[in-house]
Structures are given as C-alpha cells and as structure tokens.
LOLOLO-606282 format. One record per residue (C-alpha): x, z, y. Coordinates in steps of 0.02 Angstrom, whole numbers, plus 32768, in hexadecimal, padded with zeros to 4 digits. Last residue first. Example, Ala and Ser with C-alpha at 12.3 -4.5 7.8 and 13.67 -1.06 7.14 Angstrom:
! residues 2
82AC81657FCB 826781867F1F 
This chain:
! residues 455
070CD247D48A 072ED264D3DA 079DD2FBD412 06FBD34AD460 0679D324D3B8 070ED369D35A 071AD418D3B5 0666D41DD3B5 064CD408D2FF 05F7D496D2DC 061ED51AD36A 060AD5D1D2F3 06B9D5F2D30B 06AED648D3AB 0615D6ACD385 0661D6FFD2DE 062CD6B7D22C 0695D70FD197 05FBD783D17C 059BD6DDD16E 05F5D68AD0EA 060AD722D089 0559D727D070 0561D687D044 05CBD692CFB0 0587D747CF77 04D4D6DCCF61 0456D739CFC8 03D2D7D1CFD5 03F1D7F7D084 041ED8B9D0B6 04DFD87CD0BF 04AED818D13A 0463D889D1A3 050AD901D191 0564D87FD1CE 04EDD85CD26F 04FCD91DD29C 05C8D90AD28C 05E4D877D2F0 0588D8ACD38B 04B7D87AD3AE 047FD893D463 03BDD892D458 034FD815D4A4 0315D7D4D400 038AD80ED374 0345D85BD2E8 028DD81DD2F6 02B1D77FD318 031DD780D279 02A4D7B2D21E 0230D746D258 02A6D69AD252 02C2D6CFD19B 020DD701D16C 0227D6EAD0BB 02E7D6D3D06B 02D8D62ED010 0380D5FCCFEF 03A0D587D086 0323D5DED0F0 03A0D68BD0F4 043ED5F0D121 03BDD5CFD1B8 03A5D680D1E3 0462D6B2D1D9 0493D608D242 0411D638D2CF 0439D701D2E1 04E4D6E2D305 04C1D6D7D3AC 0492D79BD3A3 0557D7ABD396 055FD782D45B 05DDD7FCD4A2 067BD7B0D44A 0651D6F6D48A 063FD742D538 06F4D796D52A 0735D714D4DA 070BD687D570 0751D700D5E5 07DFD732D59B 0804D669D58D 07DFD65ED647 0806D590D653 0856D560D6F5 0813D4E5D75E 085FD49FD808 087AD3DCD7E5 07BFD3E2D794 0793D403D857 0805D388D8A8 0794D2F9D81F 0705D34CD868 072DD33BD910 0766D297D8F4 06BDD247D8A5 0664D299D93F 06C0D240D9BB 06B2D199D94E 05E9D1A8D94A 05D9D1E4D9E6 0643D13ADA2C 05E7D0AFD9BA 053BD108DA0D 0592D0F7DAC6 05C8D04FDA7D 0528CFE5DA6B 04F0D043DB06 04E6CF9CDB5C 046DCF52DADB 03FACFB5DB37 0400CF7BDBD4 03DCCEC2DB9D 0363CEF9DB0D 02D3CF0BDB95 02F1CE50DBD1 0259CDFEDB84 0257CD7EDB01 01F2CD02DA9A 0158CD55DA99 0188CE1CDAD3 0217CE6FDA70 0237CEE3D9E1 02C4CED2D982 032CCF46DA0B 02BCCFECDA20 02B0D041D97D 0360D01DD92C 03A0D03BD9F0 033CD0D8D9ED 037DD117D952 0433D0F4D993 042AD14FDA23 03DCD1EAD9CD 0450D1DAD939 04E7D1D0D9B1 04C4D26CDA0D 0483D2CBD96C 053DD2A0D908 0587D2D2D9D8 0535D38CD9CD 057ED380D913 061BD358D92D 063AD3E4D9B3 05FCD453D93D 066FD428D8B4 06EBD427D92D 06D5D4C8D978 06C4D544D8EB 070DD5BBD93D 07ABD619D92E 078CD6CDD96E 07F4D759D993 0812D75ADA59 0755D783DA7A 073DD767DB43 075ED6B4DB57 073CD682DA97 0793D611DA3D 083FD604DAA0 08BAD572DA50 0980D595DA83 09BDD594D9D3 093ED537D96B 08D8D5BBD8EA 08B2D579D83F 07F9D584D80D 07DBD5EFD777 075AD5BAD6FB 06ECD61DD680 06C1D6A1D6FD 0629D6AFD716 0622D65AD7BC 0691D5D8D77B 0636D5AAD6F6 05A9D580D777 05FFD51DD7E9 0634D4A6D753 057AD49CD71D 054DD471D7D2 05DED3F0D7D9 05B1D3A4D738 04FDD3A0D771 0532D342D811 059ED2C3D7B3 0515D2A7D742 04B0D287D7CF 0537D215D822 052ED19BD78B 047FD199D790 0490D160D839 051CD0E2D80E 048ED083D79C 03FCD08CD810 0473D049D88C 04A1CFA7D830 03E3CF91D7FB 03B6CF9FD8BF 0438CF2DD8EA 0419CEBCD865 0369CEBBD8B1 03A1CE7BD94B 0310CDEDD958 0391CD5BD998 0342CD3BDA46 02FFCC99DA7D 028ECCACD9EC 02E3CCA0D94E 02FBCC66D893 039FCC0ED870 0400CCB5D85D 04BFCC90D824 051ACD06D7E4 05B3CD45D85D 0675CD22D84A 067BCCB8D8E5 0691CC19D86E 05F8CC3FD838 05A1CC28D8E8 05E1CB95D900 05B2CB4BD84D 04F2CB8AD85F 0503CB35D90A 0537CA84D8CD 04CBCA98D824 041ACAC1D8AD 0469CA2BD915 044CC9A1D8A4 0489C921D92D 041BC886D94D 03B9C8D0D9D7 0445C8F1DA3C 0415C90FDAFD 0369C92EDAD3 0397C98BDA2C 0404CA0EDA71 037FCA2ADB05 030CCA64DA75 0376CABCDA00 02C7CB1BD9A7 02F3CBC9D9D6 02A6CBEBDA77 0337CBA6DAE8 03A9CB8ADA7E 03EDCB8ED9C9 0486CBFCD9C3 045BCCA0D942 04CDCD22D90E 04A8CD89D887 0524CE2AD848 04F6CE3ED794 04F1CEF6D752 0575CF12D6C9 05E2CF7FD72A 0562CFFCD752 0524CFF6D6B4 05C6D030D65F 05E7D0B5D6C5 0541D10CD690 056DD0F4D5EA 0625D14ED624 05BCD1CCD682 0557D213D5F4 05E6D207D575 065CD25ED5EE 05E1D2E7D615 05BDD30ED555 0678D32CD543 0683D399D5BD 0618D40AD554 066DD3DED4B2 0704D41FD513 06C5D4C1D545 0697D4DAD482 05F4D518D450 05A1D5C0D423 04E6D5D5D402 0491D610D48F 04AAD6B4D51F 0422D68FD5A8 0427D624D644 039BD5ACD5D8 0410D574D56C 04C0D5D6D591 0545D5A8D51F 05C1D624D4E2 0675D5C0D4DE 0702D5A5D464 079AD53FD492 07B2D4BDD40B 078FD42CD467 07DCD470D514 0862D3DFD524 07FDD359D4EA 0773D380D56B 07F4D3A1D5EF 0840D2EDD5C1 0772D2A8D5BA 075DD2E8D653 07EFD2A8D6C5 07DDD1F0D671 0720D209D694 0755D218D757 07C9D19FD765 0756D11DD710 06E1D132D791 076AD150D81F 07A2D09CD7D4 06E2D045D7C5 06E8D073D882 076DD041D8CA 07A5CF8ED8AC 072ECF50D83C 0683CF9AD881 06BECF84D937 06F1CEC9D914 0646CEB5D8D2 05DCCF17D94E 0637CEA7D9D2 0647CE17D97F 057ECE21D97C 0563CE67DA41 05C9CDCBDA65 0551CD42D9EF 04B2CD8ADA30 04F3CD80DAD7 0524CCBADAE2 0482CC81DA71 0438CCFCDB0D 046ACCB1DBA8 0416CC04DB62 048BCB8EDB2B 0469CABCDB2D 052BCA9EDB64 0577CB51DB97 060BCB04DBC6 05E7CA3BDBB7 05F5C9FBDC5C 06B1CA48DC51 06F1C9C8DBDB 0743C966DC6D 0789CA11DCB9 07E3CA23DBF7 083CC971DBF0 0865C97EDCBB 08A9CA39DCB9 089DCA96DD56 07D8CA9CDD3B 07E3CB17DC9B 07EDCBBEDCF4 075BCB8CDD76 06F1CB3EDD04 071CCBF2DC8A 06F5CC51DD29 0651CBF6DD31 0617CBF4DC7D 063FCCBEDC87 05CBCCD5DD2E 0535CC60DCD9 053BCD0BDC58 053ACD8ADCD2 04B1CD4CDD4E 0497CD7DDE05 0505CCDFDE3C 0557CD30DEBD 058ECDD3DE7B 0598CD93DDCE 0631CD31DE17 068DCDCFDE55 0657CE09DD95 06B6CD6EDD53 0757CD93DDB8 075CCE47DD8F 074ACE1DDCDE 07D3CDAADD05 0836CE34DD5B 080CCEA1DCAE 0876CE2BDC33 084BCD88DBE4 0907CD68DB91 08BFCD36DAEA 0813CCF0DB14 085CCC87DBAE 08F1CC57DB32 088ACC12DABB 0855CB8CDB2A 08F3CB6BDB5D 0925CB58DAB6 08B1CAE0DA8A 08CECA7BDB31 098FCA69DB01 0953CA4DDA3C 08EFC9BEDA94 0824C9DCDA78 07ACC96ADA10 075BC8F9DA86 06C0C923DB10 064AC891DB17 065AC85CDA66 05F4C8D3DA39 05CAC89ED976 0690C8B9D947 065FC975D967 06FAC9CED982 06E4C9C4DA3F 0634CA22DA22 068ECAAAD9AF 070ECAD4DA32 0694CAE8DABD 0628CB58DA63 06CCCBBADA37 06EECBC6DAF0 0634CC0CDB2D 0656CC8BDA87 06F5CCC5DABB 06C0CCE4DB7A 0631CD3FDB58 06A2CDAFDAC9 0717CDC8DB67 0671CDFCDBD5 0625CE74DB6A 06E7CEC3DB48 06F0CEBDDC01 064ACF1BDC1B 0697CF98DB8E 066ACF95DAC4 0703CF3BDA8D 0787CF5CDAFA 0742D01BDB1F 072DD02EDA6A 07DCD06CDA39 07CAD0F6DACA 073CD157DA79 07B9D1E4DA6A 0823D1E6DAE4 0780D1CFDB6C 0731D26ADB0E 070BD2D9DBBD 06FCD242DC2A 06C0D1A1DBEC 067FD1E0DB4D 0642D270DBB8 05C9D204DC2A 05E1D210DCE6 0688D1FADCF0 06CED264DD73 0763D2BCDD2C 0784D224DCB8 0794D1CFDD51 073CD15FDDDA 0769D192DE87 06D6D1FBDED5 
C-alpha cells in the first residue's frame, strides 16, 4: 500500500499529520539524521579551531560556508542518500561520517581534513548530542509557545469571567459559591509553575568517548585538556555540559524534562474533565460550526469533542512519556542498546502532547458562558448560606453555631425566605444581622473576583 496519511500506521502520522506536522523536521528519521549531520560537522569545526591540532587548520570562509551549507540546504534526497549508505554499512551513525566524506571530498582544503570526521567519537557522543537539540529546539520552538498559548487563553477567560458568580460543587454537591473566573484562575497558576519547570530543566549533552574517560582522545593528543575542549563544544551547541558518563550520557534530564511536561498534561487533563463537566450541566455552551454533525443519528447535539479528544491524547502522551522517564536512565554497565528504539519515540510523545494542547485550545475557542444557568443554580442553593451565618453566630458567641445550623439545613433545600426568618430568630447585633440578610449566594464569593483579575 502506497504510503499516505490514509495508510499511516500510527495516527500522528495519519489521522493528526496537520497537526503534529511542525515536528516532523525535528523529531523525523531525517530530523535524527540532519541533527547527526550538524553535530559530526560542528566536531569538525571545533578540532580545526584548535591551534593545538595543527594537522587540520582553521577553515577558509569558502570551506566555512560550505560547511554550513550541507546543514542549511540538507534536504530529504540526502537523507535518502545517507540511509542508501546505512544499507550497506548496517550502521546509522558511520553512514552520516560517510556521506559527509563523500560531500566534502570535491573540495581539496575540506577532503584533507576528512581523517578527522568523527575523530575519537563513539556513535553515541554523536546521538546524545542530536536527540538533545532535538528536545531543545522542540521545547523553544513549539512547545514552550502552545504552553504559553494555552495559559494566555485561560488567564483572558479567567479575567473576563472574574465577577461572574458560580455555585461550586465540592464533592459533586452544591458548596459555597465562587467565581468561574477564580476557577480558571487556579488552572493558570497551576500550569504556569508547571511551565516554568519545564523550561528550566537543563538539557545535558556529553562528548567524551568511548566509556567516558576520552581515551583514544588522549593517545593521539595527550597534551590537549580535552575534558575543557568538549565541555566548550558542547556549550556552544546550546546544551550543559555533563562530564560524568559511561559511554552513554545517563538521560536523566530526559526523564526530569518529561516528568515536568507530564504534570503539565495532567493539569491539562483535569482542566478538560472539569470543562466537560460544566458543560454537561449546563454552565457552558459550545458554539456549533456550520456543517459539523455530532451525533449520526441525534441531529441536536454538540459534543464535547475536543476536550475529549485532548484528553484520550493527554493519557497517550503521559503513558509514552512515563515509560521513557522509567526506561531511558537505566542501562546495563557501560551501555546496552535498549534506549536506541526508544529514543525514537522522542516525538510520538512531543506529538500527543501538541495534538492534545490544540484540541483544547479549539475547545476554549467554542465556549459560551450560560449566565441563566449559572443564576439559576446560585438561586436554588440558599442552604449555602448556612457557612457564613454560622461562622458570623461563632463570632459573638452564639452556642452550638455549626449544630444549629446543621440541624437547619443538612440535606434540605433552604430558599431565601426560610433562611431570613432563621436569622431573624438569632440573638445578634442589628449590624450584623443585617449583614447576613443582605448576603445572597452570588455575592457571597470573597475575593474571588480579585484573586481572578490578579492573575
């Protein structure tokens, strides 16, 4: 079957393709191979600027810019071209270092500095250093932004709806009143921390050899300190610098980087859940799109769909993230090959993540606030009232305040009048009497409406 989004096996590929489309180039087999190939020519940069390597001299702006130009203009023939080379070699990495021989050997001062692609690398200071820009340049480019998207959305809606009165529900059952905005409000402070450590975890690279210790970096230069030479290369990539190793850099940024974006996505998920909700009673509208079906046999509805579609992909990408947190800085001795496959679905968990952030951010799009709504529950919940009159009756003295009041109102339905005429019965000061018969459920919020506009 010809390869399309028809037939793709996986629905980020197929179904979502538009969606997770941004990370192809970064996340793809030829975005793995690019960031290969950008690494394996930075290398050889940094060696020819080394006045201690006299062997292969500081590059000609013409050779520079060559150089740059097979990173620039690398485009999917050349990936073609290195996997055709893969083919025969049975390695990935050696098949990069080849192409680039191959690329490079029409030019004299570049095929004479050839001996020293991939000088003293092992496959992985070469991988550890792609899958890094790769998480980075993700994080920066798309990521952080449909994070920041996202709590921009909230907090606005938040802002807009701080006054807007709302029965909450602890428990699924009728509580004291709070605004709608104050409630979005509390999701924008819990993502926006949870933002925040996402972008402050440090992506590592490491470039030390073999096993860690820059072995065959030392037998062919022993006088070179080559722990400050790598530490520099691998700054200069934008990464922190991890001198401690096997012949794998331990991934536990990774694991760090997705423990941080997971909690991100649960918050995400228990917005959407708490979003779904309020619509099912009622509190939200969703606006209907002009040619849209909900239901194939029930013409009326508007579901929910893409705050359950966001939340099927929030579990998708916190499943194949938790494994790679679990799975990736664990490895046998000095290395086995188990992270190799798995490192490969880098993206998959990069492409949930986004797919899901959309839906909800489509979703928020199609909200409208059911002010009747809202007053209508607010106007059938009096008995709510029962926890400011109790704690103003503790306030002078009153015994048995939370009793009485127990007593009056549990399970019952309480209206306007029948809670008047119970504080009238309460031996109070006039002034705070007055206080509470002035109280209705939608005004009794505290300082909700602030706490949302403070946001």
């Amino acid at each position: 079957m010809e390869p399309t989004a028809l037939s793709a096996l996986s629905p980020v590929d197929g179904r979502y393709a538009r969606q997770s489309e941004p990370l192809v180039e970064i996340f793809s087999e030829y975005g793995l191979i690019r960031y290969r190939l950008l690494v394996e020519i930075r290398w050889l940069q940094s060696l020819a600027r080394n006045p201690e390597i006299p062997e292969v001299a500081d590059f000609s702006h013409g050779a520079g810019q060559r150089l740059e130009s097979l990173i620039e203009d690398f485009s999917q023939s050349d990936a073609e071209a290195v996997k055709a080379i893969e083919a025969r070699t049975n390695h990935d990495v050696k098949a990069v270092e080849y192409f680039l021989r191959q690329a490079i050997a029409a030019e004299p001062e570049l095929k004479s500095a050839s001996s020293f692609l991939h000088f003293a690398c092992t496959s992985e200071d070469i991988n550890n250093l792609a899958y890094a820009l790769m998480l980075a340049h993700s994080r920066e480019q798309l990521l952080l932004p449909l994070m920041d998207e996202l709590i921009s959305r909230l907090r606005e809606l938040a802002r807009a709806h701080a006054s807007l009165a709302m029965l909450a529900h602890t428990h699924g059952q009728s509580a004291t009143p709070t605004t709608l905005g104050k409630e979005l409000a509390v999701f924008v402070s819990r993502l926006a921390r949870q933002r925040e450590q996402f972008a402050q975890v440090a992506i590592l690279g490491k470039f030390n050899g073999a096993v860690g210790n820059y072995n065959a970096h030392l037998a062919a230069y022993p006088e070179i300190d080559w722990r400050a030479h790598s530490e520099q290369f691998v700054v200069d990539l934008g990464l922190e610098f991890n001198a401690y190793t096997t012949q794998i850099e331990a991934h536990d940024y990774i694991a760090e980087l997705f423990h941080a974006q997971s909690r991100f996505n649960t918050i995400v998920l228990d917005l959407c859940r708490d979003l779904w909700a309020y619509i099912a009673i009622g509190y939200f509208r969703q606006k209907p799109v002009a040619g849209e079906v909900g239901s194939s046999t029930m013409p009326h509805k508007v579901n929910p769909i893409d705050f359950e579609n966001a939340e099927g992909n929030l579990g998708l990408a916190n499943a194949l993230m938790n494994h790679l947190s679990s799975k990736l800085p664990v490895s046998r001795w000095q290395r086995d090959l188990s992270d190799s496959t798995v490192l490969r679905n880098l993206g998959v968990a990069a492409a949930h993540s986004v797919i899901a952030w959309r839906s909800t951010l489509k979703g928020l799009s199609k909200l409208e606030v059911n002010r009747q709504r809202l007053e209508e529950d607010l106007d059938n919940a009096w008995e709510v009232l029962a926890e400011p009159i109790q704690t103003v009756m503790r306030r002078y003295g009153l015994a048995d305040a939370y009793e009485q009041l127990k007593d009056f109102s549990r399970g019952r339905k309480i209206d306007a009048r029948a809670l008047h005429e119970f504080i009238e019965s309460l031996e109070l000061p006039a002034p705070a009497r007055r206080q509470l018969q002035a109280l209705t459920p939608a005004t009794y919020t505290g300082i909700a409406e602030k706490l949302a506009n403070d946001i």
